[in-house]
Each structure stands twice: as structure tokens, then as C-alpha cells.
C-alpha positions, 0 to 999 in steps of 0.5 A: 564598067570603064575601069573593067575594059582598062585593066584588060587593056592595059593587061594584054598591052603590059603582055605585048610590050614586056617581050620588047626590046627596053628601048621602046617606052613605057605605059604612061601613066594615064593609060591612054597611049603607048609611043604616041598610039591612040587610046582604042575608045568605042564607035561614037567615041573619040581618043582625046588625051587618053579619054574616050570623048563624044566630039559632037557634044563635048565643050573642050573638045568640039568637034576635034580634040582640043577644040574648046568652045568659048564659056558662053557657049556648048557643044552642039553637032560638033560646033560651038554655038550659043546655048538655048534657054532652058527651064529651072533645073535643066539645061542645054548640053547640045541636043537640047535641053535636058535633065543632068540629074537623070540624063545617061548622056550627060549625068551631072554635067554635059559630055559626062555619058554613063556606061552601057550598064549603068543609068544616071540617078542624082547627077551620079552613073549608078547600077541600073539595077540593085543586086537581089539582096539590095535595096534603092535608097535614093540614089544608092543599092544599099542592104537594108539588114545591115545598112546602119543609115536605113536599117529595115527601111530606107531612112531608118537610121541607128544610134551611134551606140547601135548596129543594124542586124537583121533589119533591127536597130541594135546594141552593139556591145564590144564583146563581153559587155552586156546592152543595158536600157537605162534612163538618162536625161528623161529618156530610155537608152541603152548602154554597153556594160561589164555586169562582171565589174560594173557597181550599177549592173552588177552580175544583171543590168540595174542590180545596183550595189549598196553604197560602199562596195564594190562589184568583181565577178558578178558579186557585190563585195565590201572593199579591202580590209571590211566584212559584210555584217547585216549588209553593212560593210565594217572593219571588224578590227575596230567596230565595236558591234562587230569587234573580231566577228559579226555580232560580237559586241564590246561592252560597254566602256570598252572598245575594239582594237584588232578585232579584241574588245578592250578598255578605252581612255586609258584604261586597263582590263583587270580581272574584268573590270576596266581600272585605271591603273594609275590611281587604283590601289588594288592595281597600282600600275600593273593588274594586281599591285596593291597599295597596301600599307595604310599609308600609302596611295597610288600616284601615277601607278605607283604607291605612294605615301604623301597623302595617306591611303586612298588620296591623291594630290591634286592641285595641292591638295590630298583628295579621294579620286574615287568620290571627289567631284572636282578630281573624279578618277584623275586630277581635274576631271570635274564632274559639274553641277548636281553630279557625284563622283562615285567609284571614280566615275561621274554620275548622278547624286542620286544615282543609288537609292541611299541617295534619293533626292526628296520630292516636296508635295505643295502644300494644300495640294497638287504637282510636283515637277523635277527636271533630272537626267540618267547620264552616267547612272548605274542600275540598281534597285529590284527587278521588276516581273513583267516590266522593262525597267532594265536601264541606268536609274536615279533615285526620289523620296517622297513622303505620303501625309495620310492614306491616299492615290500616289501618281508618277509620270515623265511625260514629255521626257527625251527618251524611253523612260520607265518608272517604277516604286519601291518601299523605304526598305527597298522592296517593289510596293504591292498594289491593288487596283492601281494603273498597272498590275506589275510589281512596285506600280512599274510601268515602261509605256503609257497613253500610247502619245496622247494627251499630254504625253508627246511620245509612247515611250514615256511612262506613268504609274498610280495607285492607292498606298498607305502614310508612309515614305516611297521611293520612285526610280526613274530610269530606262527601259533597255541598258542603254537608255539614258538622257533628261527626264521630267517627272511629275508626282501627285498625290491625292489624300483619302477624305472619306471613304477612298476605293482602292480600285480605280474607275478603269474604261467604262462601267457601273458601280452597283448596290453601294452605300454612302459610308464614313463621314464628308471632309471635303466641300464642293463647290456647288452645294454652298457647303451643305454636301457635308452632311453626309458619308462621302464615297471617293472613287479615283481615276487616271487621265492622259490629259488634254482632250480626254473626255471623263463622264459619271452619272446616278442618272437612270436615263444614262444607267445609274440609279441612287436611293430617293428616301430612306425607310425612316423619312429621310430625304437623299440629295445627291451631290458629285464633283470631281477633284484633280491632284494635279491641280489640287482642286476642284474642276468640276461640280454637279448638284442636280443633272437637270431636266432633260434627263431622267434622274429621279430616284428610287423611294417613292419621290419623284424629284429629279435630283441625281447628280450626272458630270458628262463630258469633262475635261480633266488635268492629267495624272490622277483625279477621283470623283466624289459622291456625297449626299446634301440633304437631311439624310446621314451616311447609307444612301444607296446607289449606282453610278453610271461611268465613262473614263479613259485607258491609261495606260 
């Protein structure tokens, strides 16, 4: 190369002149000339102001240095003349027309000659040939396992994010981050990351850490001052399931403070029990100081005698703190409407059992329907074997005229209710045959959501009980399960001869006798069902949808007694009567003639009585069974039923 060939020149001339006297010059700086001395240039080559030039083709200097020719015109042989017309893309440099793009004489521009070594490629002096481990890529030697602009291949060019190694286009991660590929913008890319630090790529690329915390040394850890419990970062100083240590739990009407489960709102732990030490007699101001003569009250945690024992003054006026719903614990903390204040809590008025609230069955029959709520109830009542009736409860009396089928219910109540009912002595009822074999008819869950009940949670219960006054707890199935409720209660009256067992799933009754004597009419025997005993068979529905069918049809497996050994006739009637309506919603006198009802005795009428596919109320409900003809009580039959699951 040039540069190669100058610094040798300029070696052996720094050589020769550096043992000179001072006074015979410097190098200039363009190296060409030393005092005035040409620049030693090759044979073709003529020394014009430093630069090794072709006189013959150079247009500055044509044909003597210094020689320019005009700018119409080139160089040709030494002389200035016209240029020629050439095609697009070439033009006239002196000897005729010629490519600039690839003429080693003339590369890029005329008199611009390349070294012998080299060749013209693009208008540029390149190597003739690329070094083993090189590629040509257009004009340039490029290593194409390095070369980030053509990385395998020419024109294969890396992302910024990215170094060519090998030939392959890769992450180039600064040292100790890790190349993640994630998707940004609808595309896959990748990204350099410290999986020691970072909350997205923690420990390995994508493993995200839970909202809230953190990532330091591969781990995902809870920020400052929080401890993990159950892969929740929480403060164990105030969180109340968490109180001191995971899992510790405060109870209730107590609060966490410093990891130490305490009483809250004022209050103060006394021997277990959170009091307010303002106004309580047994701890007056401090645990343990009793207000002891009888003329003395605790006043703001100090015992005094202005209204006498066990009141206080509020508003001008001596009240009971502990049962005064206007003053309930402390003056002016009113309870509101239909709430009592009892222990100097608000809760409900018939939140214990003395207290029960009486349900009015309507007269002639059907439901009775009482909004109510457990909010601020205690439990109180038996425990129920079997049942989850664990949660806060309230209190409702009714009283049953005669011996017949008690329904409860809290469809379409807020939260998990259960029911149960106990006697007026306070002992669970002992039932046989009712919707549920746990003591006291208790029942947490019924109709699994269907029918008229809108969740599982809430609950029903029913069974045949003797006259008498009941009382039914409503509450909820765990500690903390509290809210509104509606309950429902029905009642249906024996009127003949009423099973204590109900009709459950589908099934037949066999070898039964009409006994006792008819006290209801139907509505489709115009009265004359009446002569007869009447049986009443009783069962439960979930209401809206619930499809119930019964049948004395042979054809759908039920049989009844045609004639009786002494002549006389039995025409069998049935209907069916809801307690939440109080009436009847449906009647059959003869099942017709598409199917076979006839009956057993030698006559052949088709008479037998077949309800199919009736839609009935929710709650409780009972088919009766009674006879139209000349015939008394004693007919002989077989019913043939289908009704619902409940619960």
C-alpha cells in the first residue's frame, strides 16, 4: 500500500537527516520534499506537489504539473481536450470511456489509479482479494461470525440488543444478566435481566413474583416489615388472622396490635372478657374495682352514687347501660329499631330464646313470612348432633292449633342460614319421618339452588308434630355467619288420618286402608268425597318447576279395591293441598281412559284417581286419598308415586 511505501521513506529520510547539521531543514509536513528535493514517485508517475500523479490523464495536471485543464474539458495523452460522449454510468477520463465504479485507474473519479495490490470495487481501492477468514460483502471483507451487519450471511443484520457470534445472531447480556425472550407489542423478543433482582424473571426468565413483593437473591421475598402467610405478605403486628404469627387468629371483638391480640374500641381485657371499664361495675376503671355499695354506679371508671346502682346519667336522665337501647354501653350509642340492648351490646330483641318474637299462622291456612337479620345476635339454644347450626341465632314462637306438618324455610335469604326447632321447654323436637333425621328438624342446606330457593345455603325443614307452641331458631351454619334472612313457616292441619312419614323420591304405598272419617272436600267431586275415611299423605317441594305425580292407576303400578265383600261400591277421589296456599291446586275424580284404572272386585269401571305432572307451591304439601261412593271407610289400595328430593 501507499502509506506502507511513505513510512519506510520517511524512515530512512528522518535516518539521513537526523545526522545533519540544524541548519539544513525539516521534513515538511506533506512528506513529498525535502529543501526542494522531488518526491521519488514509480516509473508512470510523476512528483507534483508531493503526490505521485499520472501527467498523461490527470486534469490539474495535464501533461506538466500544474497544468489544469479547463472544466469542460479532461486529460487525454498529456493534453487537454474536449471530453467524449459516453453511456449512463461511465465517462471520459482521457483514454476513453470508462466505468469509475470498477476502473483501477480511475476508481471513483479520473486519475484516482489504485495500488498494485488492490482493485476498484464501488467507486473504492479494495483488497483484491478477502483474507481466508472473510467474506465480500459488496464492496467490503467482512467476518461474517462477527460482523453484526451480515452475521452468517451477508446482509443478515442483529438486533441492537444483540451480538453476532459464531455466525448466529445473539443476546448480548452485559455480564451477569441473564437473555430472556418475552413478548412485547405482539412479538417475541428478547431482554437482558438480573434474575437475582428482578420481580418479573426472578431466580429464572418469566417466574413473576406475587403482587406486593419483591425479588433479592433468586427468592421472592415480602417487603420490609411483612411476613409471608399462606402466599400473603401481611404485618403480623396488626393482622388479626395473623396476629404475632401466622395463623394466630384474634377472637372476635378483639384486634391485633404488636403481634398481641387484644380488646378494641375502648375496651379492656378483664379476665378474658373485653369490658368497658368505664361504665362496668365489676371493673371500675381498672380490672377488678367494684362498684359495691348499692348506691353506687360506675361513671366514667369511677363509682359513683348520683343515680343509684347499675345506672348511669345520660342526657339528664338515670339509665341501665347494660339494657337501655338509647344508651347501650355508653351514653348515646342507640341500638335503633327492633334491636335490644343486652349485656350493654346492641342485638336483636329476640336474640335468646325467652325472647322469641310469635309467628301469626293466617287464618283458614297458609304462609307466614317474617323478614329478620343475626347482626349483633349471640348463639344460644341446644347443639344440634349432625347439624351445623353453629352461628349467632335469633328466636320465633308459633303455636300449632291441632296435630299436623310444621314447614320452615329462609329461601331467598343473604347468607348460609340454618334452621333448626326445639320445644317450649327448649329441648330439639324428636321427629320421625320429617325432611331431615337431625335432632330438632335442624337443617343447614336444602334444594341444592333449585326451585325457589335461589342458593344452597339456605335452609328448610319439616315434619309432623303434635298442638303445641315450638320454637324455631334461626341462625347460621359457622360462627361468623350473620346477616338478613327471610323465613317462611307453613303449617298444614291433620283432617283425617295424616302419616307421619312422608312421600319421599319415588315409590308405593301397599296394602293401605282408608280409615277415620273425610273433614276436607275436594273440588272435583261436587262435595260427595265426604263419605268416606280420608287418608293424608304429606310431602315436600322446592317449588317453581318441581314436578310431583300420584296415581291408584294400574297401568302406572297403583291398584285400589273396586267392591267391598258386602256390595258396596268405592270410587276413589285424590287431590292435593298446599300449606303454602292453604288450598287446593289440584283434583282428580277419574284418571280417564287412556289409561288402565280399573279396580280389583269384579267391576270393571275405570274409576282410579291418577294426578300426573303437577306443579306445586313450595314448602309442604299432602295428597289426600278419599272414597265418593256408597262405600264407608276400609277401601283397600296401592298408590303409585313420584315426588321431589328435599332437601
Amino acid at each position: 500500500m501507499n502509506y506502507v511505501r511513505c513510512f519506510l521513506f520517511l524512515s530512512v529520510l528522518f535516518a539521513v537527516i537526523g545526522c545533519g547539521d540544524d541548519d539544513r531543514g525539516t521534513i515538511p509536513p506533506d512528506g513529498g520534499r525535502v529543501d526542494g528535493a522531488p518526491t521519488t514517485c514509480p516509473t508512470g508517475r510523476t512528483s507534483c506537489g508531493g503526490a505521485c500523479l499520472d501527467t498523461q490523464t490527470s486534469p490539474a495536471n495535464c501533461g506538466a504539473c500544474g497544468n489544469a485543464c479547463l472544466a469542460t474539458e479532461t486529460c487525454s495523452a498529456g493534453s487537454c481536450v474536449e471530453p467524449m460522449m459516453c453511456p449512463m454510468g461511465q465517462q471520459d477520463c482521457g483514454s476513453g470511456c470508462t466505468d469509475t465504479s470498477t476502473d483501477s485507474m480511475h476508481c471513483g473519479r479520473c486519475g484516482n489509479p489504485c495500488d498494485a495490490d488492490d482493485t476498484c470495487m464501488d467507486g473504492s481501492c479494495q483488497p483484491a482479494a478477502c483474507a481466508s477468514d472473510q467474506m465480500r460483502c459488496g464492496a467490503s471483507c467482512v467476518d461474517t461470525q462477527t460482523d453484526s451487519a451480515n452475521c452468517g450471511t451477508c446482509g443478515t443484520t442483529c438486533a441492537t440488543s444483540e451480538m453476532c457470534t459464531a455466525g448466529s445472531c445473539v443476546s448480548a447480556c452485559p455480564s451477569g444478566q441473564t437473555p430472556c425472550t418475552v413478548v412485547e407489542d405482539m412479538r417475541m423478543m428478547t431482554v437482558c435481566v438480573d434474575t437475582a433482582t428482578d420481580a418479573s424473571h426472578c431466580g429464572t426468565c418469566n417466574n413473576a413474583c406475587p403482587m406486593g413483593q419483591s425479588c433479592g437473591g433468586g427468592t421472592c421475598n415480602c417487603p420490609m416489615g411483612t411476613t409471608s402467610c399462606s402466599g400473603s405478605c401481611v404485618d403480623t403486628s396488626t393482622d388479626l388472622s395473623n396476629c404475632g404469627m401466622c395463623g394466630n387468629a384474634c377472637p372476635m371483638g378483639q384486634t391485633c396490635n404488636s403481634g398481641t391480640c387484644g380488646c378494641s374500641g375502648g375496651l379492656t381485657s378483664c379476665g378474658g372478657a373485653c369490658v368497658n371499664t368505664s361504665v362496668d361495675n365489676a371493673n371500675c376503671g381498672m380490672c377488678g374495682r367494684t362498684c359495691s355499695t348499692p348506691s353506687q354506679t360506675c361513671v366514667s371508671g369511677t363509682c359513683m352514687s348520683a343515680c343509684g346502682m347499675g345506672q348511669v346519667m345520660c342526657s339528664g336522665m338515670c339509665v341501665d347501660l347494660m339494657t337501655n337501647p338509647s344508651h347501650c354501653g355508653m351514653c348515646g350509642m342507640s341500638c335503633g329499631t327492633s334491636v335490644a340492648c343486652v349485656a350493654g351490646l346492641c342485638r336483636p330483641g329476640n336474640d335468646v330464646r325467652a325472647a322469641a318474637i310469635p309467628v301469626t299462622l293466617p287464618e283458614g291456612g297458609g304462609e307466614a313470612t317474617i323478614m329478620g337479620s343475626t347482626t349483633g345476635a349471640t348463639r344460644d339454644g341446644p347443639s344440634i348432633s349432625g347439624c351445623s347450626a353453629n352461628g349467632p341465632n335469633v328466636w320465633y314462637a308459633v303455636t300449632l292449633p291441632a296435630r299436623g306438618v310444621l314447614w320452615i324455610d329462609t329461601a331467598g335469604s343473604s347468607y348460609d342460614t340454618a334452621v333448626f326447632v326445639t320445644t317450649s321447654g327448649g329441648s330439639a323436637v324428636s321427629v320421625t319421618g320429617g325432611t331431615t333425621t337431625n335432632p330438632g328438624l335442624c337443617n343447614d342446606d336444602c334444594c341444592t339452588g333449585r326451585g325457589d330457593f335461589t342458593s344452597r345455603s339456605q335452609s328448610c325443614a319439616g315434619g309432623a308434630l303434635n298442638a303445641g307452641t315450638y320454637h324455631i331458631s334461626v341462625g347460621g351454619f359457622g360462627a361468623t355467619s350473620t346477616g338478613n334472612f327471610t323465613l317462611h313457616v307453613q303449617f298444614l292441619p291433620d283432617v283425617g288420618y295424616l302419616y307421619a312419614t312422608r312421600l319421599a323420591s319415588v315409590g308405593t304405598t301397599f296394602d293401605t286402608s282408608l280409615v277415620s272419617t273425610s273433614e276436607a272436600v275436594d273440588m272435583c267431586a261436587g262435595g260427595l268425597s265426604s263419605r268416606s275415611g280420608e287418608d293424608m299423605r304429606w310431602f315436600a317441594s322446592c317449588g317453581m318447576g318441581e314436578l310431583e305425580s300420584f296415581s291408584l292407576c294400574s297401568s302406572d303400578g297403583g291398584t285400589y279395591q273396586r267392591e267391598s265383600l258386602l256390595g258396596s261400591d268405592y270410587d276413589p277421589v285424590m287431590y292435593v293441598r298446599s300449606g303454602q296456599t292453604g288450598t287446593e291446586v289440584a283434583c282428580n275424580d277419574d284418571g280417564g281412559a287412556t289409561f288402565n284404572c280399573r279396580g280389583t272386585g269384579g267391576d270393571s269401571a275405570n274409576f282410579g284417581s291418577r294426578i300426573w305432572g303437577v306443579a306445586v307451591p313450595r314448602g309442604v304439601n299432602a295428597v289426600f286419598i278419599d272414597s265418593r261412593g256408597t262405600g264407608g271407610g276400609g277401601m283397600n289400595y296401592s298408590m303409585r308415586y313420584q315426588v321431589s328430593a328435599v332437601p
